[in-house]
N, CA, C and O atoms as a Tinker XYZ file with bonds, in Angstrom:
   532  protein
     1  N     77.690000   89.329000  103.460000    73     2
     2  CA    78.220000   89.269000  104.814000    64     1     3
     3  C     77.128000   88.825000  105.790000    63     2     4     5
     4  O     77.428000   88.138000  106.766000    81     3
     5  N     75.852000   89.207000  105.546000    73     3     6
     6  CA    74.987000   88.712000  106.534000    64     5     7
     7  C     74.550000   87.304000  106.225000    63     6     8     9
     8  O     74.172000   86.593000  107.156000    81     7
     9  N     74.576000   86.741000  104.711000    73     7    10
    10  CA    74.789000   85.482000  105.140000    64     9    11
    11  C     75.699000   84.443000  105.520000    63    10    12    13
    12  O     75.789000   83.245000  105.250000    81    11
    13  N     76.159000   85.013000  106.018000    73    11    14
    14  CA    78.216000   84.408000  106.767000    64    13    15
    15  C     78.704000   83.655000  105.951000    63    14    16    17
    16  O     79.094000   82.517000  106.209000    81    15
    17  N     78.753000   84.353000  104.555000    73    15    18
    18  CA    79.302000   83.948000  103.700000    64    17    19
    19  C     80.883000   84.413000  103.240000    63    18    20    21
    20  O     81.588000   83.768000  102.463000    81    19
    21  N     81.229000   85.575000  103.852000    73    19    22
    22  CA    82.307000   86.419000  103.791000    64    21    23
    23  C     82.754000   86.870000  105.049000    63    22    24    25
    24  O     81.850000   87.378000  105.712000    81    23
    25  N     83.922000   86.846000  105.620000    73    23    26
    26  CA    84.730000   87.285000  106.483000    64    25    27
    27  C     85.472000   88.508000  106.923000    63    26    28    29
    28  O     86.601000   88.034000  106.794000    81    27
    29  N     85.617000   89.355000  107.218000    73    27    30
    30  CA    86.511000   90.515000  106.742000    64    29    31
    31  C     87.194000   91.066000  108.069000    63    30    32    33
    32  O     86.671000   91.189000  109.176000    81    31
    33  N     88.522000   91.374000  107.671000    73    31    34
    34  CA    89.276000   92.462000  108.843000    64    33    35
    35  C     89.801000   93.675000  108.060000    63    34    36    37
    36  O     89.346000   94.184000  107.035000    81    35
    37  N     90.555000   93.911000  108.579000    73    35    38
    38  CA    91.024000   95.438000  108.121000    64    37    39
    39  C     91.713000   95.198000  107.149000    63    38    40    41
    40  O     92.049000   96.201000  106.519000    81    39
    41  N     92.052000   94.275000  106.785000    73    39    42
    42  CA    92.932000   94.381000  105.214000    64    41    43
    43  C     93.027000   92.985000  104.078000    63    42    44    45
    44  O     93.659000   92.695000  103.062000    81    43
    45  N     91.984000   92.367000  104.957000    73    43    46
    46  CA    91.435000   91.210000  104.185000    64    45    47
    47  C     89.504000   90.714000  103.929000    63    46    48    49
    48  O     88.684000   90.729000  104.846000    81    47
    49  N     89.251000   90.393000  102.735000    73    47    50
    50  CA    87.773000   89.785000  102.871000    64    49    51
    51  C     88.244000   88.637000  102.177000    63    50    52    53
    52  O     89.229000   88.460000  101.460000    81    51
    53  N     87.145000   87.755000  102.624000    73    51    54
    54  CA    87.513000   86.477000  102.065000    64    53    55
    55  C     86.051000   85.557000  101.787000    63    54    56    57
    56  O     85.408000   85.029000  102.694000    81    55
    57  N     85.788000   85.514000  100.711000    73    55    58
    58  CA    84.203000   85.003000  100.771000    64    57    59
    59  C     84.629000   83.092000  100.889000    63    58    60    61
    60  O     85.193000   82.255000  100.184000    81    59
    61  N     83.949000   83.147000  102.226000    73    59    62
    62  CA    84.161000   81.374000  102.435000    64    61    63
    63  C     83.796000   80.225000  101.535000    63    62    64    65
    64  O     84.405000   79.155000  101.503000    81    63
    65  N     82.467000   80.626000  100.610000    73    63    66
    66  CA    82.193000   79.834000   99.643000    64    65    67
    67  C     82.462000   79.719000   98.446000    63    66    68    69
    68  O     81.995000   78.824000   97.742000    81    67
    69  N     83.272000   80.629000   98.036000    73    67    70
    70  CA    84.306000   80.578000   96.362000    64    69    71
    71  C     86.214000   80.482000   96.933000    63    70    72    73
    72  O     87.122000   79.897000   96.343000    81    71
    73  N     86.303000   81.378000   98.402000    73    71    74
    74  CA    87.722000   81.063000   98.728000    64    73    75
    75  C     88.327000   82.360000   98.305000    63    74    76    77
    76  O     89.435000   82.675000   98.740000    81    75
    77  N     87.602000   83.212000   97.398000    73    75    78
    78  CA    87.840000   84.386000   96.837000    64    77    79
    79  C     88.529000   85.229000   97.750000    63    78    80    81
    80  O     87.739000   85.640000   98.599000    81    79
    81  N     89.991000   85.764000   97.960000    73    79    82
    82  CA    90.390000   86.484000   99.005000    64    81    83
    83  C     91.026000   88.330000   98.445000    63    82    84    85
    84  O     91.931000   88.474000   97.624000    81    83
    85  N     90.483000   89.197000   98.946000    73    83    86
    86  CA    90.622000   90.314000   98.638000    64    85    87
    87  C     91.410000   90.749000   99.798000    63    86    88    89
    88  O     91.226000   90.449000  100.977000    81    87
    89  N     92.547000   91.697000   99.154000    73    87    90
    90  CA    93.340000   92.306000   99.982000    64    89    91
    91  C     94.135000   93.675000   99.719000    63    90    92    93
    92  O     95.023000   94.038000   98.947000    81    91
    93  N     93.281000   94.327000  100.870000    73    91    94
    94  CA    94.163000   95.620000  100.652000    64    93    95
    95  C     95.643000   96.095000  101.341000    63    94    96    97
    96  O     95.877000   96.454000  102.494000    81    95
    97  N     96.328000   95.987000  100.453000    73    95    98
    98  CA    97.998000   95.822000  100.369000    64    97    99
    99  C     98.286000   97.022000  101.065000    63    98   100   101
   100  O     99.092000   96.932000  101.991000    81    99
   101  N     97.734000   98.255000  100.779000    73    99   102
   102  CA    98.433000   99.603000  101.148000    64   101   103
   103  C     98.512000   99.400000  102.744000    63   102   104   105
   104  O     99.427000   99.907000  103.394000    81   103
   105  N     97.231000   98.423000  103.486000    73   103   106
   106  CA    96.972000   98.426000  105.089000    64   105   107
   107  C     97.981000   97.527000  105.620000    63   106   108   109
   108  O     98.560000   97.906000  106.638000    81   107
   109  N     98.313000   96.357000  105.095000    73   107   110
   110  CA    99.001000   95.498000  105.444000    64   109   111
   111  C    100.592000   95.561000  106.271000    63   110   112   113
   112  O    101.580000   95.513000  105.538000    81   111
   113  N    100.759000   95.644000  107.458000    73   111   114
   114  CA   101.458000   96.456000  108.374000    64   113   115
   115  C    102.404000   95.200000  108.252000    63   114   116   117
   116  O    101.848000   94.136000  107.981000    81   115
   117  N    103.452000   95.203000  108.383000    73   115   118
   118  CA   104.933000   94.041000  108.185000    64   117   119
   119  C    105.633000   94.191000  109.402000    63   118   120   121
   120  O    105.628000   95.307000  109.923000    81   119
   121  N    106.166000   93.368000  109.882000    73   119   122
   122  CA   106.631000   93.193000  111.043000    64   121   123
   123  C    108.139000   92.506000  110.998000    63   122   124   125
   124  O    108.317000   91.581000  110.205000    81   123
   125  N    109.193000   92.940000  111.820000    73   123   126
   126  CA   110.508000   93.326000  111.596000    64   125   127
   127  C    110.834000   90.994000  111.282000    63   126   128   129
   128  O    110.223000   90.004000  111.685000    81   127
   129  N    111.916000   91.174000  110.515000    73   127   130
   130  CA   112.166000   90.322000  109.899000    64   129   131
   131  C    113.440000   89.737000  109.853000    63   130   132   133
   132  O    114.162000   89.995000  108.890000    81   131
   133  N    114.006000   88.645000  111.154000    73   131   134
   134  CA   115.380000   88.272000  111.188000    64   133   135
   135  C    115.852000   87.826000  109.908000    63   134   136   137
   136  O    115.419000   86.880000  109.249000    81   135
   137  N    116.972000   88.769000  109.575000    73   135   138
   138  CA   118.022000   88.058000  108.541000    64   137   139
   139  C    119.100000   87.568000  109.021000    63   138   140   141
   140  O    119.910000   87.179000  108.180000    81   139
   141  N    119.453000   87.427000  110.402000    73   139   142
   142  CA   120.544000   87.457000  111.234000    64   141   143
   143  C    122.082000   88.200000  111.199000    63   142   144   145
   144  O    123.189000   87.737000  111.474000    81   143
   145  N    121.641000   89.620000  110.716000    73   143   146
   146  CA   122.609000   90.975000  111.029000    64   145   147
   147  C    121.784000   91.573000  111.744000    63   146   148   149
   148  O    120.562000   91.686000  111.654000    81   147
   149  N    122.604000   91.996000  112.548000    73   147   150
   150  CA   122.201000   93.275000  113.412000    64   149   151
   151  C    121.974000   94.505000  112.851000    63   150   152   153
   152  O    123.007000   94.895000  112.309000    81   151
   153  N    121.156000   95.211000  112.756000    73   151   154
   154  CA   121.052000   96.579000  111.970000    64   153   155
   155  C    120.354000   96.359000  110.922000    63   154   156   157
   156  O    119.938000   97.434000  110.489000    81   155
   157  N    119.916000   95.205000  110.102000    73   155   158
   158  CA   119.003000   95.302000  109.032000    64   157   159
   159  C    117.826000   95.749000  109.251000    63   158   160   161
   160  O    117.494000   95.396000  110.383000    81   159
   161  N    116.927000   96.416000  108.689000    73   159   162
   162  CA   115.469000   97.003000  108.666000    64   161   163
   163  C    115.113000   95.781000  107.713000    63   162   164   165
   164  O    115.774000   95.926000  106.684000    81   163
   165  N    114.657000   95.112000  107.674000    73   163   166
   166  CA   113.698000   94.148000  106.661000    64   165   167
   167  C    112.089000   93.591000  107.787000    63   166   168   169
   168  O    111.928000   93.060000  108.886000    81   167
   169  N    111.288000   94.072000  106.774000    73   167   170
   170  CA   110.287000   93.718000  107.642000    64   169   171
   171  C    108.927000   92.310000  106.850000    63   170   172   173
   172  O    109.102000   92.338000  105.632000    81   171
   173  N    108.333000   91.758000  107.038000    73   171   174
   174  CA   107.701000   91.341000  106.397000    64   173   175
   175  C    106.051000   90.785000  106.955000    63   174   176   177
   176  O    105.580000   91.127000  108.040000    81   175
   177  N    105.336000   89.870000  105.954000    73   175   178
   178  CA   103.963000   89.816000  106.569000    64   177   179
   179  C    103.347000   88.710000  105.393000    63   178   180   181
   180  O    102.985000   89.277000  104.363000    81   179
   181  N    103.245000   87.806000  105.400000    73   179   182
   182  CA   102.303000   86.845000  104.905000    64   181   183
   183  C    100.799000   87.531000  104.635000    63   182   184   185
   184  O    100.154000   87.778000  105.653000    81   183
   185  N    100.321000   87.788000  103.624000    73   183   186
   186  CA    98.840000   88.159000  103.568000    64   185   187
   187  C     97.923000   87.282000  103.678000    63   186   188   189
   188  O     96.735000   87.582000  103.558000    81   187
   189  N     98.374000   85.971000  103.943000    73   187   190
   190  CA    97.077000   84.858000  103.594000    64   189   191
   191  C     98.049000   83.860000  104.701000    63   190   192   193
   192  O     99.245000   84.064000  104.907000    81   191
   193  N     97.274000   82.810000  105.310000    73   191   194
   194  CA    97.227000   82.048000  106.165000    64   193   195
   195  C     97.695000   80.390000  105.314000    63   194   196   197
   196  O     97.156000   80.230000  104.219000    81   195
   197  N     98.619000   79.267000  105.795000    73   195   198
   198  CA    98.744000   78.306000  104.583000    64   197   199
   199  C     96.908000   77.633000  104.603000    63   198   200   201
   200  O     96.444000   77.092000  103.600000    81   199
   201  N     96.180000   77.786000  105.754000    73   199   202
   202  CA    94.636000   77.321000  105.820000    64   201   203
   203  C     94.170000   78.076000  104.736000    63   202   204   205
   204  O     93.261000   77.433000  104.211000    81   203
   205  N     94.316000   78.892000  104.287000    73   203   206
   206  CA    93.508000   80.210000  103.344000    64   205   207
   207  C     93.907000   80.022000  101.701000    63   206   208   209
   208  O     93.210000   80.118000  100.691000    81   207
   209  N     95.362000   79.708000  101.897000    73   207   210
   210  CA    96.272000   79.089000  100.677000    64   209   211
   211  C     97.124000   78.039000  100.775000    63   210   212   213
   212  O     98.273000   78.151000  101.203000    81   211
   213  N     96.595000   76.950000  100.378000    73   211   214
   214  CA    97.975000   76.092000  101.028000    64   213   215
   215  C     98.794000   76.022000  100.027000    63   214   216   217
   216  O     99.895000   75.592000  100.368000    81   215
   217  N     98.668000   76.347000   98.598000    73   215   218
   218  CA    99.513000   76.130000   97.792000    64   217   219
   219  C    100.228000   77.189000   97.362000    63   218   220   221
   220  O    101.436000   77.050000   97.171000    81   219
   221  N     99.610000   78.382000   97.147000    73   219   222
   222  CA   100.503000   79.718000   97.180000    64   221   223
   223  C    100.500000   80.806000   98.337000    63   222   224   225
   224  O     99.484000   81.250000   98.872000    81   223
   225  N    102.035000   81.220000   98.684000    73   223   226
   226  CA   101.963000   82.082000   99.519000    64   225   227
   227  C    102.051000   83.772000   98.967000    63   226   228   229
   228  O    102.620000   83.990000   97.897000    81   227
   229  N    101.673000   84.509000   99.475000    73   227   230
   230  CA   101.807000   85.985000   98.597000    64   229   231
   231  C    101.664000   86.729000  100.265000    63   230   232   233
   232  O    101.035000   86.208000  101.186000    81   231
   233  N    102.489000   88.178000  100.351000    73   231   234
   234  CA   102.836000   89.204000  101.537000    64   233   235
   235  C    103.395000   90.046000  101.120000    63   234   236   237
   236  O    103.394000   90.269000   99.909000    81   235
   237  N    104.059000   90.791000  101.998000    73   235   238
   238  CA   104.417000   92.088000  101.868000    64   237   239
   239  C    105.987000   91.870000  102.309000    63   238   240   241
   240  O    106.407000   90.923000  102.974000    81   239
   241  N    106.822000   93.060000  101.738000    73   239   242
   242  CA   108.472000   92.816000  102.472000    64   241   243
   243  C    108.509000   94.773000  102.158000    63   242   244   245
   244  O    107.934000   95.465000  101.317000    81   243
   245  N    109.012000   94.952000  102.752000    73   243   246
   246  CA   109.912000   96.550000  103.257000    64   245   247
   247  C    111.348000   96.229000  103.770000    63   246   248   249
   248  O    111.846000   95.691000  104.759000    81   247
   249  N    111.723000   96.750000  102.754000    73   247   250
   250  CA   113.528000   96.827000  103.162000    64   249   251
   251  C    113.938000   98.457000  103.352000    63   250   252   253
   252  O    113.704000   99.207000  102.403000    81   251
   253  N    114.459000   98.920000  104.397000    73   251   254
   254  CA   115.169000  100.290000  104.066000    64   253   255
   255  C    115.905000  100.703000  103.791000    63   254   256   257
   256  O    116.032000   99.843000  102.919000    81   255
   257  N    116.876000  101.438000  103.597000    73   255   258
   258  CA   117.901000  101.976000  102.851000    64   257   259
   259  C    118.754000  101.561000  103.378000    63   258   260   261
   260  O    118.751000  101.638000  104.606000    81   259
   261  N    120.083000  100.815000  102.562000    73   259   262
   262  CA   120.969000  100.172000  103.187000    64   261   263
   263  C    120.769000   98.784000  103.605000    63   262   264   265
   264  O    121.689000   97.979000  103.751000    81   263
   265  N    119.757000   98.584000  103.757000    73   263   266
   266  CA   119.875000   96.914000  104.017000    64   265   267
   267  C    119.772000   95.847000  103.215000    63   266   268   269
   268  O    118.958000   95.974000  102.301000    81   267
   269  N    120.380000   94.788000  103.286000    73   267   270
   270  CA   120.512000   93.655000  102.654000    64   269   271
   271  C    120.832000   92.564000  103.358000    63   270   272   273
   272  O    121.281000   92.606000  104.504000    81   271
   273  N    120.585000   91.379000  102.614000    73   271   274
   274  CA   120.688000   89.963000  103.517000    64   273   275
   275  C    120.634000   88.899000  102.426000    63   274   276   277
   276  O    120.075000   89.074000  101.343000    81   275
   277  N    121.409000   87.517000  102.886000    73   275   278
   278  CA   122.221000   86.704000  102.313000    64   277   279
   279  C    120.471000   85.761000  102.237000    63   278   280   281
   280  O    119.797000   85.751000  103.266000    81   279
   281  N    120.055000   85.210000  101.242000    73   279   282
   282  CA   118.956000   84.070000  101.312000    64   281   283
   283  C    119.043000   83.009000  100.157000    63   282   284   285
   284  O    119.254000   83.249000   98.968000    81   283
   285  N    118.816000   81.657000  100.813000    73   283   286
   286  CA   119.047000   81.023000   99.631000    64   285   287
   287  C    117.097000   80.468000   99.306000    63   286   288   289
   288  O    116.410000   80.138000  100.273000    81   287
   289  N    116.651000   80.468000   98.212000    73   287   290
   290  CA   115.340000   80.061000   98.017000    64   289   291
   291  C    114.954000   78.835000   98.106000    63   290   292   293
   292  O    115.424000   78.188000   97.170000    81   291
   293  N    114.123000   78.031000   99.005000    73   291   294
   294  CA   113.499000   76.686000   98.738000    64   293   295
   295  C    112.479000   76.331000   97.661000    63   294   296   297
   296  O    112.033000   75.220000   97.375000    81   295
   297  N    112.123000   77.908000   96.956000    73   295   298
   298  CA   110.701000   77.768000   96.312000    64   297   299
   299  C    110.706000   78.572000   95.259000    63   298   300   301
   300  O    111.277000   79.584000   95.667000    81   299
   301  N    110.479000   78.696000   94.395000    73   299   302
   302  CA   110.182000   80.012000   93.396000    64   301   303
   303  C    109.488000   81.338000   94.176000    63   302   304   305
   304  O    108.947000   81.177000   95.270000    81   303
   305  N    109.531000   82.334000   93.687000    73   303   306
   306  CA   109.574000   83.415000   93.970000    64   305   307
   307  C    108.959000   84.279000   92.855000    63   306   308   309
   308  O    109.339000   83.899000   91.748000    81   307
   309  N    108.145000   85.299000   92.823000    73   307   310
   310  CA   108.160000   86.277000   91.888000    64   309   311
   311  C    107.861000   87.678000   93.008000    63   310   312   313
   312  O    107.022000   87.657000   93.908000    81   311
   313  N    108.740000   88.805000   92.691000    73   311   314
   314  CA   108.579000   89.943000   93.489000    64   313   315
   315  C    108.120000   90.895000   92.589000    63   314   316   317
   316  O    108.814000   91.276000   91.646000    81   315
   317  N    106.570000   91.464000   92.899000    73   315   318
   318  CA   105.876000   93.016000   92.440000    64   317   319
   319  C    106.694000   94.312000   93.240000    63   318   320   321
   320  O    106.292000   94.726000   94.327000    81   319
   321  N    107.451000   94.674000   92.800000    73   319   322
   322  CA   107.516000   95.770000   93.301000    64   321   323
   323  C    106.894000   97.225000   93.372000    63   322   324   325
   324  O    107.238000   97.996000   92.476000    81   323
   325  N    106.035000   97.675000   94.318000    73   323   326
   326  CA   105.016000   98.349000   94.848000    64   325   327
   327  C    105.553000   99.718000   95.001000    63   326   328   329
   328  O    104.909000  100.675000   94.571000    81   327
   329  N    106.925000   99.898000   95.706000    73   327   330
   330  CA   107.340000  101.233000   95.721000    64   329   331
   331  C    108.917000  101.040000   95.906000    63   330   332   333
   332  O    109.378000  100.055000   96.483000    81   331
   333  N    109.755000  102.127000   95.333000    73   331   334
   334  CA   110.954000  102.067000   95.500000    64   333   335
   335  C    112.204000  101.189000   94.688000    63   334   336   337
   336  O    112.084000  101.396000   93.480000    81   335
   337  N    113.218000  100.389000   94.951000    73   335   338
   338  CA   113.958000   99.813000   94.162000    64   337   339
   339  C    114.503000   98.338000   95.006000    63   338   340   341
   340  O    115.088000   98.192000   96.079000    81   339
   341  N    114.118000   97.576000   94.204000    73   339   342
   342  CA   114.788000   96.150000   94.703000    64   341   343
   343  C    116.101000   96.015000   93.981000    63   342   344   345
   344  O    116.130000   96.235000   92.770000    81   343
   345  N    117.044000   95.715000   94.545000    73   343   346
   346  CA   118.164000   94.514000   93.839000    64   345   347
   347  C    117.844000   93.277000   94.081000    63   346   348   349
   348  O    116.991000   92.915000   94.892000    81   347
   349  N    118.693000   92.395000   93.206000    73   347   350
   350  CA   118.586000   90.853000   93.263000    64   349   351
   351  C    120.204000   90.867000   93.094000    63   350   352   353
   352  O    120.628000   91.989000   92.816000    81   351
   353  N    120.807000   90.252000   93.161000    73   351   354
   354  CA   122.402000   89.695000   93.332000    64   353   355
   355  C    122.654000   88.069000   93.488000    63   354   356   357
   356  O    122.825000   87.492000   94.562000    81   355
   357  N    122.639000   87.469000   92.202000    73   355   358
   358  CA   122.798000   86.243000   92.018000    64   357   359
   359  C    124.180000   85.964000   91.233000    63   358   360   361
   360  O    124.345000   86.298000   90.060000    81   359
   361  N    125.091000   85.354000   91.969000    73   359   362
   362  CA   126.745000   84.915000   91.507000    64   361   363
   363  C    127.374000   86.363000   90.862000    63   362   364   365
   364  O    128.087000   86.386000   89.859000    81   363
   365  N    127.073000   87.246000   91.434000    73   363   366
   366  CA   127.403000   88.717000   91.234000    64   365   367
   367  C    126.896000   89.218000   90.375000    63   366   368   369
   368  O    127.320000   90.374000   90.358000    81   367
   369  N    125.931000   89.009000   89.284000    73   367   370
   370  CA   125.112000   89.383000   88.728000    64   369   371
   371  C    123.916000   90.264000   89.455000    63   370   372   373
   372  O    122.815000   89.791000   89.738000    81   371
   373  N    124.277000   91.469000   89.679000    73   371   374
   374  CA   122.428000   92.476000   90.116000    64   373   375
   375  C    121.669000   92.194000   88.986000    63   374   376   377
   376  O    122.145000   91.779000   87.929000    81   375
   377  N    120.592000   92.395000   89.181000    73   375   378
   378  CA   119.118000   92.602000   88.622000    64   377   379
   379  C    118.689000   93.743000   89.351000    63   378   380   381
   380  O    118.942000   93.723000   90.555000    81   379
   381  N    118.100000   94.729000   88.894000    73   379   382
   382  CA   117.155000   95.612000   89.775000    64   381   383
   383  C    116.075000   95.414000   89.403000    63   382   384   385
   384  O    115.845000   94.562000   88.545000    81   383
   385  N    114.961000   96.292000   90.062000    73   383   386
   386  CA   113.427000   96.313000   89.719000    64   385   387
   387  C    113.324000   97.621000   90.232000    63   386   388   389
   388  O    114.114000   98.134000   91.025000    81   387
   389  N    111.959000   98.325000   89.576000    73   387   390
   390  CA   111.932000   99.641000   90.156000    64   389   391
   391  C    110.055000   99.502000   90.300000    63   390   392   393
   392  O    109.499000   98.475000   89.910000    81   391
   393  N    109.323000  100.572000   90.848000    73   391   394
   394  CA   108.315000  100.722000   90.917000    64   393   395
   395  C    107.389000   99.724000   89.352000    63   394   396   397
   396  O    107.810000   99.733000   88.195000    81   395
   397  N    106.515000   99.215000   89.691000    73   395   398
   398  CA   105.563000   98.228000   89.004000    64   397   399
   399  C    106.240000   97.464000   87.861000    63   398   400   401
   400  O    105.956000   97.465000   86.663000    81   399
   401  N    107.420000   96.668000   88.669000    73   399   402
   402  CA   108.645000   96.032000   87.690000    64   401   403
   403  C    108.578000   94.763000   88.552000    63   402   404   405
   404  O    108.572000   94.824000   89.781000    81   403
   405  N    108.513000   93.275000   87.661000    73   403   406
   406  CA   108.626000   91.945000   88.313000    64   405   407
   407  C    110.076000   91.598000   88.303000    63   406   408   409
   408  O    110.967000   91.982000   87.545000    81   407
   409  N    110.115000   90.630000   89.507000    73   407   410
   410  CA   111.586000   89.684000   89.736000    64   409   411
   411  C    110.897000   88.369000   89.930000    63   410   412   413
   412  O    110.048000   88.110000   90.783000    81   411
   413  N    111.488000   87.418000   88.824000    73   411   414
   414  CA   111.074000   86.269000   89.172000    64   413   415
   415  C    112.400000   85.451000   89.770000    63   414   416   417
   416  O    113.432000   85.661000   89.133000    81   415
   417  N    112.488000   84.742000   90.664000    73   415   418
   418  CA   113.880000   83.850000   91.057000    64   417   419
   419  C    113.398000   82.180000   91.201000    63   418   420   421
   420  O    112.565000   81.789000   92.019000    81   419
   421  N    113.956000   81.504000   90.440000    73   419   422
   422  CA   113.689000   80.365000   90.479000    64   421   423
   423  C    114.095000   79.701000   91.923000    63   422   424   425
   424  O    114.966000   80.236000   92.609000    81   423
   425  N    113.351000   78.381000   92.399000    73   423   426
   426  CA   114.262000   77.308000   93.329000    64   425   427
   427  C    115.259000   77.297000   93.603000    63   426   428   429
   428  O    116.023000   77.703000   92.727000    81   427
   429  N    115.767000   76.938000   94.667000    73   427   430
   430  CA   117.432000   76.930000   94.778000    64   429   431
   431  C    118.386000   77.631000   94.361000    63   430   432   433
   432  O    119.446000   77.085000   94.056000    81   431
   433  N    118.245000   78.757000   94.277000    73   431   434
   434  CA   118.713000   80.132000   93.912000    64   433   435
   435  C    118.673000   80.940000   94.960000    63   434   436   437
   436  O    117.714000   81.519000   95.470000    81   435
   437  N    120.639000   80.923000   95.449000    73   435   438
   438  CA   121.268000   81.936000   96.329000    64   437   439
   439  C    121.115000   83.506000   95.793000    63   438   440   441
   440  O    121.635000   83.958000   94.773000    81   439
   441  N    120.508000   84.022000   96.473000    73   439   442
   442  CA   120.631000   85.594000   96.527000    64   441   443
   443  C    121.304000   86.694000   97.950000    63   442   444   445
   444  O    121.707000   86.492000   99.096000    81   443
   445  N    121.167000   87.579000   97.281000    73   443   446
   446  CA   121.720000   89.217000   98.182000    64   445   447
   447  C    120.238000   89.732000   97.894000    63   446   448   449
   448  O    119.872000   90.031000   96.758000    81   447
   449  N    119.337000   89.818000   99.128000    73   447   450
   450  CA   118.262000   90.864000   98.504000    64   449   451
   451  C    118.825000   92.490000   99.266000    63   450   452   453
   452  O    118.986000   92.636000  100.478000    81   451
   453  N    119.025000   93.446000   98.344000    73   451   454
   454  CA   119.527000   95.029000   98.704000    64   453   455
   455  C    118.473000   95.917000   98.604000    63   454   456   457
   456  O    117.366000   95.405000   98.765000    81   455
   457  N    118.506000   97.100000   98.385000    73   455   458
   458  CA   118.173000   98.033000   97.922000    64   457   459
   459  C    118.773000   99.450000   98.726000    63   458   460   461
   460  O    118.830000   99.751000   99.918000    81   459
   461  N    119.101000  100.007000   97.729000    73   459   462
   462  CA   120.038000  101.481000   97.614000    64   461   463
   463  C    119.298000  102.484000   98.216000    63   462   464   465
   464  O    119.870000  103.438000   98.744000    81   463
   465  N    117.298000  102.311000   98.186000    73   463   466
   466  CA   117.051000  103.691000   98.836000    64   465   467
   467  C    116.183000  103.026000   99.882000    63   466   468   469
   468  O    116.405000  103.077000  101.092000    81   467
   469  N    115.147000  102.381000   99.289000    73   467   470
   470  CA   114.111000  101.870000  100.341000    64   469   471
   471  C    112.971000  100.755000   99.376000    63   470   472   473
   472  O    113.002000  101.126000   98.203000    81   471
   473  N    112.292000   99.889000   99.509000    73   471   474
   474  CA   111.451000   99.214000   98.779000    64   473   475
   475  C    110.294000   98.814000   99.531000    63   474   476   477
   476  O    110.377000   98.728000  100.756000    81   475
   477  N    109.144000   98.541000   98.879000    73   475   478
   478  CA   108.013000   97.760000   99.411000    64   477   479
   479  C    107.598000   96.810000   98.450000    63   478   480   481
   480  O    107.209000   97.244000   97.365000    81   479
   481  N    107.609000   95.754000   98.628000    73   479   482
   482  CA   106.983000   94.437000   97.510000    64   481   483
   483  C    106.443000   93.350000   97.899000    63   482   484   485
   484  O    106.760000   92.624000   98.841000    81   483
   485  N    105.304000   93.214000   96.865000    73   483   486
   486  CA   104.684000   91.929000   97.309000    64   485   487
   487  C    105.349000   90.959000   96.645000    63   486   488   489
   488  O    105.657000   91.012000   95.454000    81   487
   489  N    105.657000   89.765000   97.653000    73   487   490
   490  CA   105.899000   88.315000   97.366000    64   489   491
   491  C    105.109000   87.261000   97.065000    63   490   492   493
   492  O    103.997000   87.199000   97.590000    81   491
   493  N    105.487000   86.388000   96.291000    73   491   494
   494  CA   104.980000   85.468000   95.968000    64   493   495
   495  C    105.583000   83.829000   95.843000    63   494   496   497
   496  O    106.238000   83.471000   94.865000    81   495
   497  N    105.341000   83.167000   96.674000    73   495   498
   498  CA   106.215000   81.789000   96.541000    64   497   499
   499  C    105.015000   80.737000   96.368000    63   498   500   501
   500  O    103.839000   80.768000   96.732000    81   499
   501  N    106.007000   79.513000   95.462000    73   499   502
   502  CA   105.358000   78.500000   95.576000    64   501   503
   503  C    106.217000   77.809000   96.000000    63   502   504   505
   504  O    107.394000   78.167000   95.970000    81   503
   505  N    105.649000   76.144000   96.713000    73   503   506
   506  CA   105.037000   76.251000   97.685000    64   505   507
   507  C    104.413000   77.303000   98.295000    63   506   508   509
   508  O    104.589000   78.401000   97.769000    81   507
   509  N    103.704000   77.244000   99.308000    73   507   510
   510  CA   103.081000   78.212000   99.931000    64   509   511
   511  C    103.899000   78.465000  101.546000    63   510   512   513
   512  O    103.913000   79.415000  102.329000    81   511
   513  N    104.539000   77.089000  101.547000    73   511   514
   514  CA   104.736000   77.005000  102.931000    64   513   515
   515  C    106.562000   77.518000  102.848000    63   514   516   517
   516  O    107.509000   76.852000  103.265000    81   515
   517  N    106.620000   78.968000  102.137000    73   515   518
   518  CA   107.904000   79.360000  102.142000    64   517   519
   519  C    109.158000   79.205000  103.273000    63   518   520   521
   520  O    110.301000   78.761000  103.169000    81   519
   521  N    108.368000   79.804000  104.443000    73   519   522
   522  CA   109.702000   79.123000  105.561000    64   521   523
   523  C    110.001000   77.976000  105.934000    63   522   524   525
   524  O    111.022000   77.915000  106.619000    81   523
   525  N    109.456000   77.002000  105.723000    73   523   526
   526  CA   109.981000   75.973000  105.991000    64   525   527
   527  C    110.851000   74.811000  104.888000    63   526   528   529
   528  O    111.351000   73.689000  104.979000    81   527
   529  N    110.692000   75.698000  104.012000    73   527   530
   530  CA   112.180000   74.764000  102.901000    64   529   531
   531  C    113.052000   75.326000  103.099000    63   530   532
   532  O    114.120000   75.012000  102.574000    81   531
């Protein structure tokens, strides 16, 4: 760090000369997340910047109990689930995931993301530049 070689805030270091980015997930605070219903709790948070990653994106999502929302994917997807229970709902087919259980969803793949009690998971898309496909 003193040779300003590494960067750091409260829930990221990032050593500038390997690109190496460390992140502590538990800090990473998510911020409320239009699905366009009224009443959904979905919150979310990009952990990395597309300057930091331009090719993969990875963050955080919190859904609370009861909520769900209609999304169709521009990008692949794989979801860690960190705490709690995800659904997936593809052509009426659920998938669940439970605590340290993956969801991978390919491209162009309409989903229902739910969950029955509450969830926290890290995301992962490629592209990196997930909202804008």
């Amino acid at each position: 760090e003193q040779l300003g070689n590494i960067r750091k805030d409260e829930t990221k270091t990032i050593d500038k000369k390997s690109g190496v980015i460390t992140i502590k997930a538990p800090a990473v605070t998510t911020e409320r997340f239009d699905t366009g219903k009224a009443g959904d709790q979905v919150f979310l948070k990009d952990a990395v910047t597309l300057e930091e990653s331009p090719r993969l994106m990875f963050g955080i999502m919190e859904m609370k109990e009861g909520s769900a929302f209609d999304w169709t994917l521009g990008y692949d997807e794989v979801d860690y689930i960190i705490d709690g229970t995800l659904e997936i709902t593809v052509d009426g087919v659920k998938s669940t995931a439970g605590k340290g259980e993956i969801i991978f969803i390919p491209m162009n793949t309409s989903v229902t993301f739910s969950t029955p009690d509450s969830t926290r998971f890290m995301y992962v898309t490629y592209p990196a530049n997930w909202s804008e496909q």
